[in-house]
N, C-alpha and C positions, 0 to 999 in steps of 0.2 A: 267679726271674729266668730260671734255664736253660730251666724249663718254657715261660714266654713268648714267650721267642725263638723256640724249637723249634714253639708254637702258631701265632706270627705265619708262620714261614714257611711251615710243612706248609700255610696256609690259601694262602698266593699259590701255592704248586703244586697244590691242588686247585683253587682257582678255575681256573688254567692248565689243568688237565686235564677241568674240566666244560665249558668254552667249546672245547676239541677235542671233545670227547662230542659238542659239537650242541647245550649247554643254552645257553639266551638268556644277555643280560648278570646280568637278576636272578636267574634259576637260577640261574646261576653264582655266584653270589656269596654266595648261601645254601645252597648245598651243601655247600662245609666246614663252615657252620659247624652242620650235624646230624650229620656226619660227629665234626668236634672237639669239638661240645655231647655226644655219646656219652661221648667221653671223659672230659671235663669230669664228668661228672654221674656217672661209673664213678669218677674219681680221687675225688673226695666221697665215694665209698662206701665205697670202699680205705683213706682214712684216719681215718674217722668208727670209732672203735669200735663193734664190736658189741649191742648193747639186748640182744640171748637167743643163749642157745648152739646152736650147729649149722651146721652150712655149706650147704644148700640158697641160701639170703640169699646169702653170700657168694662162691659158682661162680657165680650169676646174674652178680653184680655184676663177678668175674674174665672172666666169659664175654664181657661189653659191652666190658669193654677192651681183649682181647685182638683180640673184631672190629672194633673202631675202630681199633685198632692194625695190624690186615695192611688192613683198608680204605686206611688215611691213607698207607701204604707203599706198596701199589700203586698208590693215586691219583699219589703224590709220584713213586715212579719212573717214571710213564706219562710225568710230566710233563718229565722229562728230555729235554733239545734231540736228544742221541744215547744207544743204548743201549751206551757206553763208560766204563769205571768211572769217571773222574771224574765228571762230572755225573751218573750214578748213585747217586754216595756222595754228593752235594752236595743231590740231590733227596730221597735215601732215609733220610739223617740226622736231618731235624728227627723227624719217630715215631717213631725210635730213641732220639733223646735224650729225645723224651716219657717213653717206657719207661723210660728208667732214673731220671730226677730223680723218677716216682712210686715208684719201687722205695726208690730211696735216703732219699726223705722218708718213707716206710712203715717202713722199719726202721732211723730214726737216731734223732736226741734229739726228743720231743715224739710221734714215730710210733706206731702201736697196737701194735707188735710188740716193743718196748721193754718189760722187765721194771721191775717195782717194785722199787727196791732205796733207797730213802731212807728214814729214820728217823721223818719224818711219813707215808708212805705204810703201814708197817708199823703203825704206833702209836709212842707216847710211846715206852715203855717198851721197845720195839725185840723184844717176847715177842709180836708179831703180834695181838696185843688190840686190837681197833680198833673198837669196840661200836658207839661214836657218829659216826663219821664219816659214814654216808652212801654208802658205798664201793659204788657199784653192783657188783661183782664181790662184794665181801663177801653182799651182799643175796641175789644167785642164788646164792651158794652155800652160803645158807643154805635155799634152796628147795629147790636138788638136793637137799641134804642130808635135808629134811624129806620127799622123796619118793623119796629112795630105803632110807629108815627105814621109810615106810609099806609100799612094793616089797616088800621083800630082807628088813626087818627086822633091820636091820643100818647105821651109818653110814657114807657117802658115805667111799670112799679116796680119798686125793691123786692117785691117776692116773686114777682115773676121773672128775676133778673137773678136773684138767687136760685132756682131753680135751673135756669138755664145755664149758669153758669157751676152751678156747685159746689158755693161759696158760704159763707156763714151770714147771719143778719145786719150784724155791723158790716160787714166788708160791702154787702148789696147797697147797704141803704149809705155808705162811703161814696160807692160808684155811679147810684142813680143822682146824691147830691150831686159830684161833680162834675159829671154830664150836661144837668139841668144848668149848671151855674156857666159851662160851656157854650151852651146855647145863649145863653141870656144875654153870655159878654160878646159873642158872636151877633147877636140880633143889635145890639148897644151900637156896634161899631158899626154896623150896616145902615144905622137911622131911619127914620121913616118912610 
């Protein structure tokens, strides 16, 4: 809802400041919304967990919001009746409060930055075994793991599994357990 408001307005000051620019009534009125559809489509990206590990994908995606974000702010405070802090902070506010209600929905309940820490998310058994779930994270990290045994000749550590995945320390050291414990019951069943 914060984001909303903050959306609805920063567009009536951009439209305000494409109709000073010189842009017609219809430019004007579709210039915030390439300016906010940036944003838009950058906050979907910000909250969308990751498919593969690495951050090239995800600077792109911080890069689009952070230039929609000083775009929307200098549109917003051009659009200001005087350049005195009140109507400054009244123009410059809504992309400010963009910024933070994506920041705060990014790292609250539901957010991708949010740690696993529930007893269905781990497995039953609360021992990180989680074979059959599906757990897209479990999955890549079972692929690290399988390449960087092929690599190094050696299995995949919790911190370098954490980094590649961009996960938190228990959740790494959750997924290299049950990898390892993967293997072990796969080698078991296979026999000598």
């Amino acid at each position: 809802m914060v984001a909303g408001v903050a959306a609805y307005a920063s567009y009536i000051h951009q439209r305000e400041f494409a109709l000073q620019g010189g842009a017609d009534a219809t430019s004007a009125a579709l210039w915030p919304l390439s300016v906010d559809g940036l944003l838009l489509l950058s906050t979907v990206g910000l909250l969308k967990p990751s498919d593969r590990p690495g951050t090239r994908g995800r600077t792109v995606v911080w890069l689009a919001f952070l230039l929609g974000i000083m775009v929307s702010l200098a549109a917003n405070i051009a659009a200001a009746p005087a350049l005195v802090w009140k109507p400054v902070l009244v123009a410059g506010w809504p992309p400010v409060a963009l910024l933070l209600a994506v920041e705060l929905m990014a790292h609250g309940p539901g957010g991708q930055v949010k740690e696993a820490d529930s007893e269905d998310e781990i497995g039953e058994g609360g021992d990180g075994s989680n074979q059959e779930s599906g757990d897209p994270l479990l999955e890549q990290a079972r692929r690290l793991d399988a390449r960087n045994r092929q690599r190094y000749q050696r299995p995949i550590s919790a911190e370098s599994l954490r980094r590649e995945l961009r996960v938190g320390a228990d959740r790494s050291r959750q997924l290299v357990a049950t990898v390892r414990a993967d293997r072990s019951d796969n080698a078991a069943k296979v026999g000598p």
